[in-house]
N, C-alpha and C positions, 0 to 999 in steps of 0.2 A: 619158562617165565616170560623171556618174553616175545615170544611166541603167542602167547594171552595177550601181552599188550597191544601189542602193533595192530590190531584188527581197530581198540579204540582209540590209540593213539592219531592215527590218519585224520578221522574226522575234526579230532581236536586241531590237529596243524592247520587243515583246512581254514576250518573257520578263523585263525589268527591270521592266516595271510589275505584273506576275506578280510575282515577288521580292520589291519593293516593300510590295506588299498582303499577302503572306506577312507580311512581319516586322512591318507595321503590326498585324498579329491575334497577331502570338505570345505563347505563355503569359510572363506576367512571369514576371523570375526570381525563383526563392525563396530568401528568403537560410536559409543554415544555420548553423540554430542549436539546440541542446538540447531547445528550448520546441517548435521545429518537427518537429524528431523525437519525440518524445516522443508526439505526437498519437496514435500507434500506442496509447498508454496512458490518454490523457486520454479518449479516446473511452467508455472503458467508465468511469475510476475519475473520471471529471468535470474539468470545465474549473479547468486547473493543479493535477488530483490531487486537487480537495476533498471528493470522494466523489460517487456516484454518485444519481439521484435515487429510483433502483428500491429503497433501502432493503439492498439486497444488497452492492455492490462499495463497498471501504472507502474512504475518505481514505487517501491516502497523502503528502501534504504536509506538509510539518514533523516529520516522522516521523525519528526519528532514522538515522543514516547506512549507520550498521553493522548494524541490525537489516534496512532494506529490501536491502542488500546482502546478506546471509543470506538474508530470503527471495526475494529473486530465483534467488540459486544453487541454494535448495531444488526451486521451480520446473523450473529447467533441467536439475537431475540427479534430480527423481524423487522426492523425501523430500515435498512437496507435489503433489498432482495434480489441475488441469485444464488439459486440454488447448489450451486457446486459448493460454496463459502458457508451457506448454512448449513449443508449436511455435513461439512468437515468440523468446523467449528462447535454443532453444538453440543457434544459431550463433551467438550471443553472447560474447565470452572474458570472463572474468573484472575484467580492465582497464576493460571499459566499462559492467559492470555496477555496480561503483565511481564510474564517470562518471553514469550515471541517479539511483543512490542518492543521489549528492550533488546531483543541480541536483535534486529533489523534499525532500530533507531541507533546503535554503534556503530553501524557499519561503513565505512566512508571509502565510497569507490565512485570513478569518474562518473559524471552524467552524460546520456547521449548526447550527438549534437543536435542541435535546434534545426526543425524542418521548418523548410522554405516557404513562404506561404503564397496560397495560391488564391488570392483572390486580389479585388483591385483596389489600391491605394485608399480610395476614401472610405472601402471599408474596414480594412487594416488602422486607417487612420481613426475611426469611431472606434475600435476597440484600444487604441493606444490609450485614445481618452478618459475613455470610462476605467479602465484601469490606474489612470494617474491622477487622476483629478475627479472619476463620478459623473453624474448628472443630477445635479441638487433638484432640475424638474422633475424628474422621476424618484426623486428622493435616493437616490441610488449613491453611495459612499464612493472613494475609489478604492479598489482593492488593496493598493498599497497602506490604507489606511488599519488594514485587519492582518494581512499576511507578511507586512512588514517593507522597509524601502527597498529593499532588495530583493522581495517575492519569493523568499525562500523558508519563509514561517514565521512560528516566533514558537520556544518552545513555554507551555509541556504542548501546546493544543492544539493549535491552528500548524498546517501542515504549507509543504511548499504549490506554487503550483507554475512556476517555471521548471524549464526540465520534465514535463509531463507531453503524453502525447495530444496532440488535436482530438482524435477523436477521443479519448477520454474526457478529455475536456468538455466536448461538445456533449457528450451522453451523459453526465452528471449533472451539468447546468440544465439540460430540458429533463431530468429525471426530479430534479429539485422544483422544476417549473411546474409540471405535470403532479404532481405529487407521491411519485413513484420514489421518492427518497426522502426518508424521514430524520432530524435530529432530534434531540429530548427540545423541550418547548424551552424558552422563544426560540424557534427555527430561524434564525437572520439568514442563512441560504436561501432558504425557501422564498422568504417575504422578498430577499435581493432578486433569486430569479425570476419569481413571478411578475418584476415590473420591467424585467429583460426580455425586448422584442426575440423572434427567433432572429433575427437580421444581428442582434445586438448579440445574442449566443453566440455566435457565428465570428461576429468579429471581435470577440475577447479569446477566444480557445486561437483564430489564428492569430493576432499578435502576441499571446504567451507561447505558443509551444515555438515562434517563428526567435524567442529571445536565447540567446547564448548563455548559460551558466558556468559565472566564474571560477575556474579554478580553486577550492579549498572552499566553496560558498557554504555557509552554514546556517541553521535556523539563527534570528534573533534570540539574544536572551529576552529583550522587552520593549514592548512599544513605547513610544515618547510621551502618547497620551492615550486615553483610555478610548477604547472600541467605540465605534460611532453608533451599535445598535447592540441589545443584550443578545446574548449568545447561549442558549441553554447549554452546548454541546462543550463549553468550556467548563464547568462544574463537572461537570458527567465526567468529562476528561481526568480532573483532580480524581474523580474517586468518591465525591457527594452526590446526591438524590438531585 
């Protein structure tokens, strides 16, 4: 008897210490979770969103809710265009773009520090301006007036833009100018950079990215008074046409 066995018996042992060694090597499981999906994003915009170190791809952490869910839709349907964001994005529905928006608008980690700026005084100094105060010639608002006195947003909508880099800076302001970057209508970027010399691009991106971000700084709840120019991109933000 078993003598009969043992001939099929071998093979079977085989394959169970085969098996065995199998599952001893298998990949752990991952668990799922937001932070793990997301990688697809942290990759470029830095580890949990704090920007990137190339100076180019922004923070997007702490970033208010409704604004990164705007731009993510902008992305996926076209009104913003690069193509690495639109081909990840667009099998995306609308529901889970909501879900990404919100676990990177929780997330509260240091900002980097502020780069140095390099250019001269009186152009630093025309960007301090138009920042604080506008140019009523140009009809140009000051920024403070939209992103709040502390430049750090206001939530659901408008995002920060201290703590970002220069050249980001610099390549949205002429993508807006250019008309390489679209909001839902009234475009108020658009109309503001289009009356923005490139001199004047130039010296707002270096005296924001050149400002320090305070410790614990957080979007505004709300401005004092209402927005100096209509904003389509703020509705779109809520989640209306």
């Amino acid at each position: 008897m078993s003598t009969f066995l043992v001939p099929f018996a071998r093979p079977i042992l085989v394959a169970l210490i085969l098996f065995g060694a199998t599952l001893a090597h298998a990949a752990p499981k991952v668990e799922d979770t937001m932070a793990q999906r997301m990688q697809a994003c942290t990759g470029c915009h830095g580890a949990q969103g704090r920007a990137a170190s190339d100076g180019y791809y922004p923070r997007i952490a702490g970033k208010p809710a409704g604004y990164l869910y705007n731009q993510l839709v902008s992305f996926r349907d076209g009104r913003r265009h690069y193509a690495l964001m639109t081909n990840l994005l667009a099998p995306l529905s609308d529901d889970y773009l909501r879900e990404i928006a919100a676990h990177f608008a929780a997330l509260d980690v240091p900002y980097p520090p502020p780069q140095p700026a390099n250019t001269s005084v009186d152009l630093l100094s025309r960007g301090g301006t138009l920042v604080l105060r506008g140019d009523a010639a140009l009809k140009i608002p000051a920024c403070v007036q939209c992103h709040g006195s502390a430049l750090m947003g206001v939530t659901p909508a408008i995002p920060a833009i201290v703590g970002m880099p220069r050249d980001y800076l610099n390549a949205q302001l002429g993508a807006w100018r250019t008309g390489s970057r679209h909001a839902n209508a009234p475009d108020c970027m658009a109309q503001i950079a289009r009356a923005l010399a490139p001199a004047d691009i130039s010296a707002l991106s270096q005296w924001l990215a050149a400002q320090p971000v305070p410790a614990g700084a957080k979007p505004a709840a709300a401005l004092p008074e209402a927005l100096p120019l209509p904003c389509g991109g703020m509705t779109a933000a809520a989640g209306t046409p």
